[in-house]
C-alpha positions as CSV (number, residue, x, y, z in Angstrom):
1,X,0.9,-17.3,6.2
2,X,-0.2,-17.9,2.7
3,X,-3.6,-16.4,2.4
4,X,-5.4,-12.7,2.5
5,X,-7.1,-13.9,5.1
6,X,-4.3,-14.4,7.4
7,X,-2.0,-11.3,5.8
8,X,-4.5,-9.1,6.3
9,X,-5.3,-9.8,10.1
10,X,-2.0,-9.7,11.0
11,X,-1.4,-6.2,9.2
12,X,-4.8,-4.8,11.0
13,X,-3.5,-6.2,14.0
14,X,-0.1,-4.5,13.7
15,X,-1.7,-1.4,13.2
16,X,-4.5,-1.6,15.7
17,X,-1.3,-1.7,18.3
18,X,0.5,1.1,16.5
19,X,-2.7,3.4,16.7
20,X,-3.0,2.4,20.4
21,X,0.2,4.2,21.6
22,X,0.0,7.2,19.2
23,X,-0.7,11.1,20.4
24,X,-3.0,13.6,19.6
25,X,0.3,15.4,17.7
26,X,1.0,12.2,15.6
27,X,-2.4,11.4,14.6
28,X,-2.5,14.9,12.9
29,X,0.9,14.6,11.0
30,X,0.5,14.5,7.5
31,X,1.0,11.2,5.6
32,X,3.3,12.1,2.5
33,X,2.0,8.9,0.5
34,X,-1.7,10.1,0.7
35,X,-0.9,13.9,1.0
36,X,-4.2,15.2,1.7
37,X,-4.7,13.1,4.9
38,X,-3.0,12.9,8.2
39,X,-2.3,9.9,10.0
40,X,-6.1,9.5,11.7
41,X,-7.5,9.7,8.4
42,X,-5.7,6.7,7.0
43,X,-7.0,4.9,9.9
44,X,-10.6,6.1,9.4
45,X,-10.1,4.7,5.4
46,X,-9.5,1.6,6.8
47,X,-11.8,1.2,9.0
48,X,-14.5,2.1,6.4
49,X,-13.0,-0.2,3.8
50,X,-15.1,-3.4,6.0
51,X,-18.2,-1.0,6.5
52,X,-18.3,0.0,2.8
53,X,-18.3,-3.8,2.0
54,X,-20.7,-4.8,4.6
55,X,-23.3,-1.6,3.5
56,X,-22.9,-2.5,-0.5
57,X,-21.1,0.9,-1.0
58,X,-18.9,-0.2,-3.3
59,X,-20.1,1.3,-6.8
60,X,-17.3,3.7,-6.9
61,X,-14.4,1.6,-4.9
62,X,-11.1,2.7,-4.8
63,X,-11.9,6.3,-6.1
64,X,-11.0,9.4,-4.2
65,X,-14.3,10.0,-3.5
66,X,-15.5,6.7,-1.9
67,X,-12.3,7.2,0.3
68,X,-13.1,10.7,1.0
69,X,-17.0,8.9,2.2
70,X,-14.6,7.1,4.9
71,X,-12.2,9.6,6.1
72,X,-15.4,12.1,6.5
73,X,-17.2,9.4,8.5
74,X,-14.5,8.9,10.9
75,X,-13.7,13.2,11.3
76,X,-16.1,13.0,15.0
77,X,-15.2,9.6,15.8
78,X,-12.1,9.2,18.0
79,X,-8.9,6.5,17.7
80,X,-10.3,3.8,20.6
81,X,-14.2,4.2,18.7
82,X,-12.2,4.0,15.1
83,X,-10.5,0.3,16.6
84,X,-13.7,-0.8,18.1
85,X,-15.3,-0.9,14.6
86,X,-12.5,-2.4,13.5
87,X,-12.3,-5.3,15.9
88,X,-16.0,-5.7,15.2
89,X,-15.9,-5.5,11.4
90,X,-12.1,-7.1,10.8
91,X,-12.9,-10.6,11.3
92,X,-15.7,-11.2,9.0
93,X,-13.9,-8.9,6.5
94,X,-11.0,-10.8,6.7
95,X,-12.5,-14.6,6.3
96,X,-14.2,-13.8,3.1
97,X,-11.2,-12.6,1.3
98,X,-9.7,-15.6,0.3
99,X,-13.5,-16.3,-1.6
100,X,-12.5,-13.0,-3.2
101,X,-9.9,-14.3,-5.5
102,X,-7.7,-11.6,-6.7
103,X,-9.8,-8.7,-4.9
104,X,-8.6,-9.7,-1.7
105,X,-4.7,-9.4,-2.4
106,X,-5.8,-5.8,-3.0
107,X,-7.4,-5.1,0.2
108,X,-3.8,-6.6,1.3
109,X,-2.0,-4.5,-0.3
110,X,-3.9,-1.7,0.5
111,X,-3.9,-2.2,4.3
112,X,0.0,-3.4,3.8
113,X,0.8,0.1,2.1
114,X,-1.3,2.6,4.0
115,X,1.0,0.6,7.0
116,X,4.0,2.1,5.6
117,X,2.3,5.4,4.9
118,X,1.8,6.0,8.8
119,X,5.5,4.6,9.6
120,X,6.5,6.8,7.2
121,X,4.5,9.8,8.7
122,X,6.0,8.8,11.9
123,X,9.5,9.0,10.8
124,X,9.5,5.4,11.6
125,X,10.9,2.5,9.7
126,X,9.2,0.7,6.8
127,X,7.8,-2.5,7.2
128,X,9.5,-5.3,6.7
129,X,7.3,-8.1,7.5
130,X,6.3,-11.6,5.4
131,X,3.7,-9.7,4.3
132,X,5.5,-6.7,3.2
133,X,7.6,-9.7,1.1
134,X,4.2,-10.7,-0.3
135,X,2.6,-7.3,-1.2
136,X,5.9,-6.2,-2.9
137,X,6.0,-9.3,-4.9
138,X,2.9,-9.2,-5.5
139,X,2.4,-5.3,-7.4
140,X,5.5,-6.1,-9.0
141,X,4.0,-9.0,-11.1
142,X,1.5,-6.1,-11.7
143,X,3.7,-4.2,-12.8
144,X,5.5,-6.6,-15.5
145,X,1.9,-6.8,-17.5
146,X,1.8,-3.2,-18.0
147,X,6.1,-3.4,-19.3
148,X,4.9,-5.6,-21.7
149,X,6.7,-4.4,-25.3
150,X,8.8,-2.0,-23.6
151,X,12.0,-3.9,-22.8
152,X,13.7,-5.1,-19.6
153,X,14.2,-3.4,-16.6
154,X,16.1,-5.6,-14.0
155,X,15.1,-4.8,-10.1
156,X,17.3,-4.9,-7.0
157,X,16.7,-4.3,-3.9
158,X,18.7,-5.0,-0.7
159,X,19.8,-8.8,-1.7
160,X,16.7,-9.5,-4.3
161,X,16.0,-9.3,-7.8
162,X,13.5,-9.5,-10.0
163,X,13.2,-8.9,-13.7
164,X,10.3,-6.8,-15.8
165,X,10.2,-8.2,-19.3
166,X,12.9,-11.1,-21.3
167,X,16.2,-10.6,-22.7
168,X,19.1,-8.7,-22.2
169,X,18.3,-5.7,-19.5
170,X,17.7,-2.2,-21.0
171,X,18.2,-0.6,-17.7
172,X,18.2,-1.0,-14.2
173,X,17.5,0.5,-11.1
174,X,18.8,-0.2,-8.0
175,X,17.3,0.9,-4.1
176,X,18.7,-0.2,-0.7
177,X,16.0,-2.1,0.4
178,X,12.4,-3.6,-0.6
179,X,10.7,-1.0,1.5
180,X,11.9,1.4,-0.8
181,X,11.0,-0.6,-3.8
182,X,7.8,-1.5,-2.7
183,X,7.2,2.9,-2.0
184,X,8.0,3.2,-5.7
185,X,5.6,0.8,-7.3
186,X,3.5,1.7,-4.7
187,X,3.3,5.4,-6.5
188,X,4.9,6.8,-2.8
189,X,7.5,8.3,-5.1
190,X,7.4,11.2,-8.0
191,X,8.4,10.8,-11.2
192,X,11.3,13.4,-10.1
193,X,12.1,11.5,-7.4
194,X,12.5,8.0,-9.3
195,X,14.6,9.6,-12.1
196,X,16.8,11.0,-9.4
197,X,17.6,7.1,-8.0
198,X,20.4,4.9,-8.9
199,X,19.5,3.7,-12.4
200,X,21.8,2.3,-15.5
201,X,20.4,2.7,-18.5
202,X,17.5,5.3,-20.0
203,X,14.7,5.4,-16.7
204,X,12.3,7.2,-19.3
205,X,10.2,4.3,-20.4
206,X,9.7,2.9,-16.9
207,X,8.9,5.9,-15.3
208,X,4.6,5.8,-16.5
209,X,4.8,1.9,-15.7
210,X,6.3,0.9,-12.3
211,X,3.7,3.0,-10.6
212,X,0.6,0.3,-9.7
213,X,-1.8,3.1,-8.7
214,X,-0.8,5.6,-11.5
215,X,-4.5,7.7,-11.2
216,X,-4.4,8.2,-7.2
């Protein structure tokens, strides 16, 4: 897989089979990574992400309140109505992507991430798919443009490594796996909780900059 296109589908179709097998009593846990939804509602996002597209409500995109417009509009409906409109929608959603130059890697991260926010609700396991791979490198080359005069801070992650910034490393932090990584840049994790990982080295300066949504 090398484009949005094909990243995206297979993330939406991941999920559509997650959703499928899921109670009433999981849809309504609470998703710690978006902590005013529960797992429906991240569902309902996505599903309106396609519609707001389609309907030219994108003014305000990526706000919490053109968000909230989707989770509202998908309180009444229920989970098999919620992947109906997704099967419709998806596949003309997901072909124009790639015509969407950077703008469609973000709708693959954001489907990627909200994928991990319902394992995570679930008490599942993180993903760890090619796409996972490609979302996580992908935010962290976001993340190296806003390090930019700060130093270097040298990554690792289960057996990868990566490297914000040239020269000798001012500090480091180290996390067992990429899922975890990719929950930190993702702003899944608090300042407390970053500054409580396994770092060498001063994590002040990194703390405002790994985050890639740092206003959510």
């Amino acid at each position: 897989m090398t484009t949005p296109t094909e990243h995206y589908r297979g993330q939406r179709l991941a999920l559509t089979e997650l959703y499928g097998g899921l109670a009433a009593d999981d849809l309504s846990r609470p998703v710690h990574g978006c902590p005013e939804w529960q797992v429906k509602d991240v569902l309902a996002h996505l599903v309106g992400v396609p519609l707001s597209l389609r309907d030219g409500d994108m003014g305000d995109a990526g706000s919490p309140a053109w968000t909230r417009r989707q989770v509202a509009a998908g309180k009444s409906k229920s989970v098999p109505q919620l992947l109906d409109e997704w099967s419709a929608e998806g596949p003309a959603f997901e072909a124009g992507l790639a015509d969407r130059g950077f703008l469609g890697w973000v709708f693959t991260y954001d489907v990627t991430m909200h994928g991990d926010d319902v394992l995570e609700a679930l008490g599942r396991p993180l993903g760890s798919s090619p796409t996972h791979t490609v979302v996580l490198d992908g935010i962290i080359d976001r993340a190296r443009a806003r390090a930019e005069g700060i130093g270097t801070l040298n990554l690792r992650a289960g057996e990868r490594r990566w490297a914000l910034g040239d020269g000798e490393p001012a500090a480091t932090l180290t996390l067992p796996d990429e899922g975890e990584l990719a929950r930190v840049i993702g702003a899944r994790r608090s300042d407390d909780v970053v500054r409580r990982m396994d770092w060498t080295g001063d994590p002040e300066p990194w703390i405002p900059v790994l985050p890639l949504f740092r206003d959510r």
